[in-house]
C-alpha positions in Angstrom: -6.1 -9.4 -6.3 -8.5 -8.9 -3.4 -8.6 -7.1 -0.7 -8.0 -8.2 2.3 -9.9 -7.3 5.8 -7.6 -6.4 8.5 -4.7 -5.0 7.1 -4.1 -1.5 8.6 -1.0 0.7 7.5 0.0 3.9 9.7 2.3 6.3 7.7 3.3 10.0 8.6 3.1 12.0 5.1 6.1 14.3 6.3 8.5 11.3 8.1 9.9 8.4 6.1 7.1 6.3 6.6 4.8 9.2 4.1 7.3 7.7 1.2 4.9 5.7 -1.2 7.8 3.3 -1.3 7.6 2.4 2.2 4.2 2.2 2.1 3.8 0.1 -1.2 6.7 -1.7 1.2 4.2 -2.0 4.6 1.6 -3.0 1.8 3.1 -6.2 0.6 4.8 -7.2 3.9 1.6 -7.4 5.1 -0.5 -9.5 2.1 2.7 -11.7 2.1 1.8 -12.7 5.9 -1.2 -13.4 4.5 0.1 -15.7 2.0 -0.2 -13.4 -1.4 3.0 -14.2 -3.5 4.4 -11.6 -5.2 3.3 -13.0 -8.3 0.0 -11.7 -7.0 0.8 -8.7 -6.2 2.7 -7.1 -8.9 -0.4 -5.8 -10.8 -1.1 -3.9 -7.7 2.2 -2.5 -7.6 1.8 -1.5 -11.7 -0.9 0.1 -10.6 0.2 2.3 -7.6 3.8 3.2 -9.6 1.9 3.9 -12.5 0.2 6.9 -10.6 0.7 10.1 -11.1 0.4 11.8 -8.0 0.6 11.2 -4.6 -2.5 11.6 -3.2 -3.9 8.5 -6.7 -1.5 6.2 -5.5 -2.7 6.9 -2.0 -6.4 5.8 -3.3 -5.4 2.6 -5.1 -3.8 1.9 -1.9 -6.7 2.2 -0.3 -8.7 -0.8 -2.0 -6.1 -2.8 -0.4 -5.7 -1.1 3.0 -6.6 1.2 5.4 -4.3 3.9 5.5 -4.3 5.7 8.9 -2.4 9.3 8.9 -0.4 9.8 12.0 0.9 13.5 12.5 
């Protein structure tokens, strides 16, 4: 799957919106606007859950968003 321009998640690594669940969540809300099925996305999602840490799922997040970190 692509990336695609535009798509901006904000997330607070210490509230409920720093859960990677919410933000694999904020992820495909927003490429489902955008038409993505989630045929489409579930290799993206095999790929964040198949992380092993935080901060690599954070990265392969990345290719598909930006993440902005609020405080």
């Amino acid at each position: 799957m692509q990336r695609i321009d535009g798509i901006t998640i904000t997330y607070s690594p210490t509230g409920e919106s720093g859960n990677i669940f919410w933000i694999i969540h904020a992820l495909l809300h927003e490429y489902r606007q955008r038409g993505v099925s989630l045929e489409e996305f579930k290799p993206v999602f095999d790929r964040i859950t198949a992380c092993h840490s935080y901060e690599d799922a954070l990265n392969v997040i990345r290719e598909y968003a930006d993440l902005i970190e609020e405080e």
